[in-house]
VODO-789734 format. One record per atom (N, C-alpha, C, CB): atom name; y, z, x; residue number from 1; residue in three letters. Coordinates in steps of 0.2 Angstrom, whole numbers, plus 2048, in hexadecimal, padded with zeros to 3 digits. Last residue first. Glycine has a CB too. Layout:
BEGIN
- CA, Y, Z, X, NUM, Ala $
...
// end
This chain:
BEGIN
- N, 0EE, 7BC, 6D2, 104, Unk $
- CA, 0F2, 7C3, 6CC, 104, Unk $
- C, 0EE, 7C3, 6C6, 104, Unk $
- CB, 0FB, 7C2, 6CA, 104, Unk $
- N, 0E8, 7B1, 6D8, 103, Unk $
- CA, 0ED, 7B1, 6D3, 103, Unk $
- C, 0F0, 7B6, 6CF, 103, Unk $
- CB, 0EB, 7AD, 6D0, 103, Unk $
- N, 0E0, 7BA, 6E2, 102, Unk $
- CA, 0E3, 7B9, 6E2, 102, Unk $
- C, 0EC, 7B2, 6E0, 102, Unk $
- CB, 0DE, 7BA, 6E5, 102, Unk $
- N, 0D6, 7C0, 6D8, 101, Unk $
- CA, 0DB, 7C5, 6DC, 101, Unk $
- C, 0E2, 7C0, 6DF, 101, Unk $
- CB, 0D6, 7C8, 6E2, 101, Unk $
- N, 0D3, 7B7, 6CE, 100, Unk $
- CA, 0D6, 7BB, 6CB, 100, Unk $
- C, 0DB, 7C0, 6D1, 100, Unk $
- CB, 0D1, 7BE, 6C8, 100, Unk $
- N, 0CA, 7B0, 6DA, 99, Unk $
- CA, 0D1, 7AE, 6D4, 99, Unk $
- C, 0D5, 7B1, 6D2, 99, Unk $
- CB, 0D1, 7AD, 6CE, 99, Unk $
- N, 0C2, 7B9, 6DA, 98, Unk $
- CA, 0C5, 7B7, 6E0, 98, Unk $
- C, 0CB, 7B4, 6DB, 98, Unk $
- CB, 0C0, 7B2, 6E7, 98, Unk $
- N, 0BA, 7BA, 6CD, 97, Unk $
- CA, 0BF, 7C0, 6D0, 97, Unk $
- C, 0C2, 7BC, 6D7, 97, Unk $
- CB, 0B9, 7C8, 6D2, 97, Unk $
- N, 0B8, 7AC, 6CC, 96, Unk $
- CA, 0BD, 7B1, 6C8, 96, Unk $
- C, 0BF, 7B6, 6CB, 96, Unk $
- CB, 0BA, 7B3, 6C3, 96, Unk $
- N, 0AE, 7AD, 6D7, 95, Unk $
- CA, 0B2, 7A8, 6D6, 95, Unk $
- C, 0B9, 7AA, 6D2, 95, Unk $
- CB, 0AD, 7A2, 6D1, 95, Unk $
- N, 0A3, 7B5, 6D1, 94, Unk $
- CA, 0A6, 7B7, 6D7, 94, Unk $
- C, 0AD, 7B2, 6D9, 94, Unk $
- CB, 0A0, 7B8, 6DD, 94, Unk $
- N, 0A0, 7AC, 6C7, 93, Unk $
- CA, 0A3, 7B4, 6C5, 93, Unk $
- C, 0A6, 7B4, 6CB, 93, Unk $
- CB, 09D, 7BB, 6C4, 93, Unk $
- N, 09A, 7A5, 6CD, 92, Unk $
- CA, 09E, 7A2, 6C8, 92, Unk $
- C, 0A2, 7A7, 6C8, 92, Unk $
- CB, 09A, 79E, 6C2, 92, Unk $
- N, 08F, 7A8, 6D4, 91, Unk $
- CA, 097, 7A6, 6D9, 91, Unk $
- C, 09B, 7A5, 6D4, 91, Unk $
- CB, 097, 79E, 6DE, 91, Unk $
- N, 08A, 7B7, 6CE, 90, Unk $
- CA, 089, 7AF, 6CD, 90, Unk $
- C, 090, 7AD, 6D1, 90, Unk $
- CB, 089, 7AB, 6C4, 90, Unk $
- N, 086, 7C8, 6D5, 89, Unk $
- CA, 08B, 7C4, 6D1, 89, Unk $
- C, 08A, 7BB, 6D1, 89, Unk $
- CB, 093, 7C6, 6D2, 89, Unk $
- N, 084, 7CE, 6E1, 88, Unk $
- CA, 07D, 7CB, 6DB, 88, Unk $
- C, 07F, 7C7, 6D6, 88, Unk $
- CB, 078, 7D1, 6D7, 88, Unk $
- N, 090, 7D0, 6E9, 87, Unk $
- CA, 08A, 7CA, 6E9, 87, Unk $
- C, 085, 7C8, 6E6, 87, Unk $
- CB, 087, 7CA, 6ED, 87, Unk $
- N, 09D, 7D5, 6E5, 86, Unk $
- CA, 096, 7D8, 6E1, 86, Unk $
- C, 093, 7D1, 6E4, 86, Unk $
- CB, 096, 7DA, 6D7, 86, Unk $
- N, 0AA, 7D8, 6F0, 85, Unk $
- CA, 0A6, 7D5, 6E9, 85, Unk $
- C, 09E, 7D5, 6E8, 85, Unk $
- CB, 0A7, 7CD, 6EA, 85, Unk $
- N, 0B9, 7E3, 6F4, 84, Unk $
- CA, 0B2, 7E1, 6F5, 84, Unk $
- C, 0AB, 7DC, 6ED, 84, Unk $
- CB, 0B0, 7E8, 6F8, 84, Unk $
- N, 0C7, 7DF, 6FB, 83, Unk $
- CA, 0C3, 7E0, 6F4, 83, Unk $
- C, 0BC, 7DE, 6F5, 83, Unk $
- CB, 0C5, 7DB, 6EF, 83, Unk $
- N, 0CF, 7DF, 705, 82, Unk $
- CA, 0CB, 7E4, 704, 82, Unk $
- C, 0CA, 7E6, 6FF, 82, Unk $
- CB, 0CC, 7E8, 706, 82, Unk $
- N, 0CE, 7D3, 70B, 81, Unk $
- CA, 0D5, 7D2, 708, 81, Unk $
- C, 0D2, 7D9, 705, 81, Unk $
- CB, 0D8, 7CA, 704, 81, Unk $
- N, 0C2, 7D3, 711, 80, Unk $
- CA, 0C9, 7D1, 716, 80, Unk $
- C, 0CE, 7D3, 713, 80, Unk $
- CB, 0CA, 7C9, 718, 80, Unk $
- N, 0BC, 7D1, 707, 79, Unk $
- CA, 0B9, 7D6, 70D, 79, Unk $
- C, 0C0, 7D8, 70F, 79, Unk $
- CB, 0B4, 7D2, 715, 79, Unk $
- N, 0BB, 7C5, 704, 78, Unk $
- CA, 0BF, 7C7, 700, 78, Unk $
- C, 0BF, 7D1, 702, 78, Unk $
- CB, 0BD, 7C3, 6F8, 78, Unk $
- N, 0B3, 7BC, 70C, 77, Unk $
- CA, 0BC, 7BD, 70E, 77, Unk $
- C, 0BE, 7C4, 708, 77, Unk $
- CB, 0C2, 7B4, 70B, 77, Unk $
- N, 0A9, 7C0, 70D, 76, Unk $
- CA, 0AC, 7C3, 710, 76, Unk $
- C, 0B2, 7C1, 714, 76, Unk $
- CB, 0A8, 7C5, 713, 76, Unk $
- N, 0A5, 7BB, 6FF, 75, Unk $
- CA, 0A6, 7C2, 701, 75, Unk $
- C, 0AA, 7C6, 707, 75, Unk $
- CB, 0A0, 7C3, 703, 75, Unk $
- N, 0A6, 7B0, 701, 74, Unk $
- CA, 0AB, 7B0, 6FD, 74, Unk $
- C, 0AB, 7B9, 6FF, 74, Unk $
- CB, 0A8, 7AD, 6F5, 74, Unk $
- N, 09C, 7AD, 70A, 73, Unk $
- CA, 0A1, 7AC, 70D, 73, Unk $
- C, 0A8, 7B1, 707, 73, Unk $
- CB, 0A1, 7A4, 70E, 73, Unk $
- N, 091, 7B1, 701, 72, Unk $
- CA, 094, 7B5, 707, 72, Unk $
- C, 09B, 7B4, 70A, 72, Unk $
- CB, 091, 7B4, 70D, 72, Unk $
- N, 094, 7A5, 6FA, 71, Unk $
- CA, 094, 7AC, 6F6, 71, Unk $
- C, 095, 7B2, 6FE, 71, Unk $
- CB, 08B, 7AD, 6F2, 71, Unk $
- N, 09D, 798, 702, 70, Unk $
- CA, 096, 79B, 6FD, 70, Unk $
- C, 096, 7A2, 6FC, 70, Unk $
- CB, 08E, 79A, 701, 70, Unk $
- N, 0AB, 78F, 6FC, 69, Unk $
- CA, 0A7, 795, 700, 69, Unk $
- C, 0A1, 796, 6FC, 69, Unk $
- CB, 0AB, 79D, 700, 69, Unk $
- N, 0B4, 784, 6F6, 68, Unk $
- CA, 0AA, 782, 6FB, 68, Unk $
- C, 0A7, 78B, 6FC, 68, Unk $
- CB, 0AB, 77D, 707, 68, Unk $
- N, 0BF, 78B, 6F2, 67, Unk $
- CA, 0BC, 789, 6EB, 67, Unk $
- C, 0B1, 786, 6F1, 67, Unk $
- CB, 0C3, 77E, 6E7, 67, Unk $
- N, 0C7, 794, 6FB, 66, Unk $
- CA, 0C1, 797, 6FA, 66, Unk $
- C, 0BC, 793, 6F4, 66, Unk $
- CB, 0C4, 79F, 6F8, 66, Unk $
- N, 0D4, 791, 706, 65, Unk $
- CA, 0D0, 78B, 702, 65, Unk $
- C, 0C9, 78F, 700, 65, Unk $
- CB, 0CE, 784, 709, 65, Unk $
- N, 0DE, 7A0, 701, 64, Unk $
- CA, 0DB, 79B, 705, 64, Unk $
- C, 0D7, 795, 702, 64, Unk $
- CB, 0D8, 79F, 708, 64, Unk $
- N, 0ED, 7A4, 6FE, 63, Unk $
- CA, 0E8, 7A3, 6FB, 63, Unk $
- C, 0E4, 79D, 6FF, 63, Unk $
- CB, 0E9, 7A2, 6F4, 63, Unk $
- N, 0F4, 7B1, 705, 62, Unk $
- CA, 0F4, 7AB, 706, 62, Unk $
- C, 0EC, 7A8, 703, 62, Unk $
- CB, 0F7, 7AA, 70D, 62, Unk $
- N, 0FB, 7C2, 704, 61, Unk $
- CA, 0F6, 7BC, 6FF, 61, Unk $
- C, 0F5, 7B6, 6FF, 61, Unk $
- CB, 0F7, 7BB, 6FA, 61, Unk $
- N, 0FE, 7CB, 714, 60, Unk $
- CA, 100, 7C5, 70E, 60, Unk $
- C, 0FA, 7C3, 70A, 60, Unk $
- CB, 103, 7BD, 711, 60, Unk $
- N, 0FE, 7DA, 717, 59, Unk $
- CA, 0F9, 7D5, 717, 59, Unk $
- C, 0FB, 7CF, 711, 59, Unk $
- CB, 0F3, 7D9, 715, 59, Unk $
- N, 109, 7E0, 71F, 58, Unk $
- CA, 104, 7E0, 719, 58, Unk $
- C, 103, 7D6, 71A, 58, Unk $
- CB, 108, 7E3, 710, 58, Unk $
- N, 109, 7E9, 730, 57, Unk $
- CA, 10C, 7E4, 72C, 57, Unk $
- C, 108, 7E0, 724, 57, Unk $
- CB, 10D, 7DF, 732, 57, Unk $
- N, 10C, 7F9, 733, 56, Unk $
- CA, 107, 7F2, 730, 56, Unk $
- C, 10B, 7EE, 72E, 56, Unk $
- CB, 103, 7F3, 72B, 56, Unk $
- N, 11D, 7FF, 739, 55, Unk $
- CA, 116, 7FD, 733, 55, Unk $
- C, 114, 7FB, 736, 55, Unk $
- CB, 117, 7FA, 72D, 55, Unk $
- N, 124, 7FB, 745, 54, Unk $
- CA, 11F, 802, 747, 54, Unk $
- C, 11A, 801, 740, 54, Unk $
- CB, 124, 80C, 746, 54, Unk $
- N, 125, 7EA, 74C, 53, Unk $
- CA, 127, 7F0, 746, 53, Unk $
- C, 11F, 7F4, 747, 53, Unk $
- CB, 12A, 7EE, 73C, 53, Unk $
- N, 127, 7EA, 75F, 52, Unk $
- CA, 123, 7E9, 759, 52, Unk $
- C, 124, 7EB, 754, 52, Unk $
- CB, 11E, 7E9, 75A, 52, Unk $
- N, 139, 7E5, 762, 51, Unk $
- CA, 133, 7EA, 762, 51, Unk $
- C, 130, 7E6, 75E, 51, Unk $
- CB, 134, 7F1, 761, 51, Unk $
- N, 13F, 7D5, 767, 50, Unk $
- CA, 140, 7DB, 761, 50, Unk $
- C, 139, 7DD, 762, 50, Unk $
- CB, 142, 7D9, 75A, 50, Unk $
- N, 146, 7CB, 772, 49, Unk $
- CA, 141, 7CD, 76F, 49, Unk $
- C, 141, 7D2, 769, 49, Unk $
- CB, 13C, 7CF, 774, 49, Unk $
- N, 14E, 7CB, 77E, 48, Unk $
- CA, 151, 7C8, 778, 48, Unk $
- C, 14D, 7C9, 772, 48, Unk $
- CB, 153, 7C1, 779, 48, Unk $
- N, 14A, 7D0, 787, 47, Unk $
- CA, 147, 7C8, 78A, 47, Unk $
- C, 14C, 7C5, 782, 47, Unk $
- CB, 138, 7C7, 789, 47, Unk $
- N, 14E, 7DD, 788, 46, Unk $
- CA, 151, 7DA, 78E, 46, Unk $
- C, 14E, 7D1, 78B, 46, Unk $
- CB, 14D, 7DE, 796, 46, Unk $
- N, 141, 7E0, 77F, 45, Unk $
- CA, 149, 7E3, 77D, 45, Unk $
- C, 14F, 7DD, 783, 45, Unk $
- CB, 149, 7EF, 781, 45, Unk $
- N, 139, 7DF, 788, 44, Unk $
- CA, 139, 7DA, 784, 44, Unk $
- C, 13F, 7DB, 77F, 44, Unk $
- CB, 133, 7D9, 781, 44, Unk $
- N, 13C, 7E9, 791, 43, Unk $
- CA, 13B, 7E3, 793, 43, Unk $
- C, 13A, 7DC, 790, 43, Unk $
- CB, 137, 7E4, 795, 43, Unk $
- N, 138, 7F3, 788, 42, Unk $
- CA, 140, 7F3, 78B, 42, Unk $
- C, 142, 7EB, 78E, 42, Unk $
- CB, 140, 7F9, 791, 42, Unk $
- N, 12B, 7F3, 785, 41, Unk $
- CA, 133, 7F3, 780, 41, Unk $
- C, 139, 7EF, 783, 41, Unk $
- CB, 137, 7FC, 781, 41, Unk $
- N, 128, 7F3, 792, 40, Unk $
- CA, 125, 7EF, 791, 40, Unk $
- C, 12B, 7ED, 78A, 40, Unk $
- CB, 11D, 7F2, 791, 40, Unk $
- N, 12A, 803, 794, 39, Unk $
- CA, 12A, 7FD, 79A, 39, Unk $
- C, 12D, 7F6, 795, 39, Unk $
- CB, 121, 7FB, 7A0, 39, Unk $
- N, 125, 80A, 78B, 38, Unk $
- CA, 129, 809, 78A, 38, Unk $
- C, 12E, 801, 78F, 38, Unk $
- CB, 12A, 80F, 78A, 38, Unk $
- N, 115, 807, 78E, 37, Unk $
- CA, 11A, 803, 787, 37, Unk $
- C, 120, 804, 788, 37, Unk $
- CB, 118, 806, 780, 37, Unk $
- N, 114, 7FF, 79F, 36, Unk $
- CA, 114, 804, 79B, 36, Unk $
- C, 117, 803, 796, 36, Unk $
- CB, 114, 80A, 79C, 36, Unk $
- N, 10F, 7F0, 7A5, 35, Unk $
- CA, 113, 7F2, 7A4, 35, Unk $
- C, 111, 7FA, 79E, 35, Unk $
- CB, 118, 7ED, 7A3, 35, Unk $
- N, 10D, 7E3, 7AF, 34, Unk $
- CA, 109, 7E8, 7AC, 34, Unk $
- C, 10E, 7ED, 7AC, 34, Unk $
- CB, 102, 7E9, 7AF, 34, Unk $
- N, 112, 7D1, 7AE, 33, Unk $
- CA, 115, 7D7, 7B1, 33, Unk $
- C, 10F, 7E0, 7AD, 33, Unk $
- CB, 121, 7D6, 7AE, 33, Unk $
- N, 114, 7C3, 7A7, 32, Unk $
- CA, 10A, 7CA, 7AA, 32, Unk $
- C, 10A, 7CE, 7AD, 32, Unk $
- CB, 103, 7C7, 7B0, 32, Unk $
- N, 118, 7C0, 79A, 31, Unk $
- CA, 119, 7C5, 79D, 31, Unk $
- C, 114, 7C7, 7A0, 31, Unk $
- CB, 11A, 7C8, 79A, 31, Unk $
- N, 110, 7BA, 78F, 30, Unk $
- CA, 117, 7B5, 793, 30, Unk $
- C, 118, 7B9, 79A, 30, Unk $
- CB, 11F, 7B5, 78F, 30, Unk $
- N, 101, 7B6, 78C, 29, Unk $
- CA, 103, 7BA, 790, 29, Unk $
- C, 10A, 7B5, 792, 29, Unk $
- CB, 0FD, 7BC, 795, 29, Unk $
- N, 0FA, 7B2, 77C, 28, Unk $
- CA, 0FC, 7AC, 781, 28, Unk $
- C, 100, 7B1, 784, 28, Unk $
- CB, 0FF, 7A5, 77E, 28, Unk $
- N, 0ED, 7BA, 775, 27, Unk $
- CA, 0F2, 7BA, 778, 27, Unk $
- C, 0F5, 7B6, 77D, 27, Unk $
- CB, 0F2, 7BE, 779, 27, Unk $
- N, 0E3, 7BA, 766, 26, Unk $
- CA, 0E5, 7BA, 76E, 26, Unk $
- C, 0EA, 7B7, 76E, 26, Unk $
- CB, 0E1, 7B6, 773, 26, Unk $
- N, 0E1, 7B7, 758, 25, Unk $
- CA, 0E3, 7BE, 758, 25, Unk $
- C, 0E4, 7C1, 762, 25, Unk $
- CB, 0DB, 7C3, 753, 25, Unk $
- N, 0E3, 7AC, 754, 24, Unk $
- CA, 0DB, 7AE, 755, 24, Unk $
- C, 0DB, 7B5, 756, 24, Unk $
- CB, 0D8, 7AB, 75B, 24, Unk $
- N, 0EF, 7A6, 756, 23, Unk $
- CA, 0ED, 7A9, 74D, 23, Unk $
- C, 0E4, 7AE, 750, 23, Unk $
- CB, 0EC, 79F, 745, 23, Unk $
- N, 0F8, 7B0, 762, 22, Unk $
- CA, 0F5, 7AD, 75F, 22, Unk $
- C, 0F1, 7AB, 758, 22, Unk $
- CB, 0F2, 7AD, 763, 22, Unk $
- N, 104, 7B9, 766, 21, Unk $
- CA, 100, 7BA, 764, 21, Unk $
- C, 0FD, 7B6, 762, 21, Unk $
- CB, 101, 7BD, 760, 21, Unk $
- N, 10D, 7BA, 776, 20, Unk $
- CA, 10E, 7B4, 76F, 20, Unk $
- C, 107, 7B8, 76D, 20, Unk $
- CB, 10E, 7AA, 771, 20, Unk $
- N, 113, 7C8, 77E, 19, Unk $
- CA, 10F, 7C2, 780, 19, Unk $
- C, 10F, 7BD, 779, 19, Unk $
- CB, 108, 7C4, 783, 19, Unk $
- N, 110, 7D5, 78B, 18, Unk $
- CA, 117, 7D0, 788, 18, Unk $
- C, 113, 7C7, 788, 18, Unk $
- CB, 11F, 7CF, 78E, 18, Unk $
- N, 108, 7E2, 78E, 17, Unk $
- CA, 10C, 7DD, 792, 17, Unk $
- C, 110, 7D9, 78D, 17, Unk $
- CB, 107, 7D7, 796, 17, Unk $
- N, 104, 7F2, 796, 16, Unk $
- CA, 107, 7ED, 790, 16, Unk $
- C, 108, 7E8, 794, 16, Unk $
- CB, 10D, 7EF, 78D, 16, Unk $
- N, 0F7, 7FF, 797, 15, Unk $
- CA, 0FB, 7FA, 797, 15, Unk $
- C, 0FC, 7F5, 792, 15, Unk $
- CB, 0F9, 7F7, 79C, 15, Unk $
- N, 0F4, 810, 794, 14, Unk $
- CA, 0F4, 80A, 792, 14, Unk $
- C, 0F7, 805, 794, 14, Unk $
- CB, 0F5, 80A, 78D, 14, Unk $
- N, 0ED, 81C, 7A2, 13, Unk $
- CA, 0F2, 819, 79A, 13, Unk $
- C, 0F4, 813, 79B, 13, Unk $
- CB, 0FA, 81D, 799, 13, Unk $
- N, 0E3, 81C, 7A9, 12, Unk $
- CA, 0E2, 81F, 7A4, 12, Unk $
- C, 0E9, 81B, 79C, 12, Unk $
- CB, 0E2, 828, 7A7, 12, Unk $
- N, 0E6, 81C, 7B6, 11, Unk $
- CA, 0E9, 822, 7B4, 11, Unk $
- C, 0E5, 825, 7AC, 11, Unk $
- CB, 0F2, 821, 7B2, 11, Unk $
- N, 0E5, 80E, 7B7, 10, Unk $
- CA, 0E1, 814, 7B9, 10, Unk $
- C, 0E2, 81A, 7B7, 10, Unk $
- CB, 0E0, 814, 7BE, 10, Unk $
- N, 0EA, 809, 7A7, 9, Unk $
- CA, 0EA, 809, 7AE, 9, Unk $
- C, 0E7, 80C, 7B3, 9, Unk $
- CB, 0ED, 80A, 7AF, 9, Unk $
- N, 0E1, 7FC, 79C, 8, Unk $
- CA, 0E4, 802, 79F, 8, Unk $
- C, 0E5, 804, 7A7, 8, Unk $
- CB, 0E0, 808, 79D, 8, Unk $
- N, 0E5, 7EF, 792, 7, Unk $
- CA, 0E2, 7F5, 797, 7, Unk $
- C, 0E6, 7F8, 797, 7, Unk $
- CB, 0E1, 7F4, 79E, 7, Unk $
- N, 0F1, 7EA, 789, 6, Unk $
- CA, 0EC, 7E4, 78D, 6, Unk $
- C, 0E9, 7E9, 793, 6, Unk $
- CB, 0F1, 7DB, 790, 6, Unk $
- N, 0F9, 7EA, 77C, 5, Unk $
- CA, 0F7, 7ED, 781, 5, Unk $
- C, 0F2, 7E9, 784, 5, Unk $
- CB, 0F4, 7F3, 77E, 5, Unk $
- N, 10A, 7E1, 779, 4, Unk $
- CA, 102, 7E2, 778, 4, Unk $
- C, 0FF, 7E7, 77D, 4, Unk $
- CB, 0FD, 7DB, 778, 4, Unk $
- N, 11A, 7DC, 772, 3, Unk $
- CA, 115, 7DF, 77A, 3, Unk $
- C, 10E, 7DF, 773, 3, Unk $
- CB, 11A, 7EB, 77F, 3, Unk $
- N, 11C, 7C9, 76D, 2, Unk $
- CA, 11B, 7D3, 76E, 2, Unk $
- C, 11A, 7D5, 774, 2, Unk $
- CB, 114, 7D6, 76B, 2, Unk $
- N, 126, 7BD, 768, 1, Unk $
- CA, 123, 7C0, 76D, 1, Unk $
- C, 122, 7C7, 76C, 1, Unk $
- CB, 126, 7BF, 774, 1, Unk $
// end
């Protein structure tokens, strides 16, 4: 479980709540108590939880199913992982470089 922001208040400052992240990048809400960050810490400090870490968290290398993509597609994963690929290139080329990044 995190806190997340989910609005604001009228004031203007941000609300929190407490909740499971989803892979889509939504939030299954445990907590619907509206809370400020530190509120919201402390409450998940209390639930046995651990803050959110203050880094980014990097970006792993998990090599994806990219052998069916078509050329965009290949583009705009490799967007994602923040290499960008030359589209006038043959899928055969652009094939290799996705390889190459992601087998070292």
């Amino acid at each position: 479980m995190e806190i997340f922001q989910n609005g604001k208040f009228s004031t203007g400052e941000p609300v929190y709540q407490i909740g499971v992240k989803n892979a889509d990048g939504t939030y299954d809400v445990k907590v619907f108590d509206l809370m400020t960050k530190s509120q919201a810490e402390k409450k998940l400090e209390s639930m046995g939880g651990k803050k959110k870490p203050a880094t980014p968290k990097k970006k792993v290398k998990k090599v994806p199913d990219y052998k069916g993509m078509t050329n965009n597609e290949l583009k705009a994963l490799m967007l994602w992982q923040s290499v960008e690929l030359d589209r006038r290139k043959t899928k055969t080329d652009l094939m290799k470089q996705v390889e190459e990044y992601f087998n070292g």
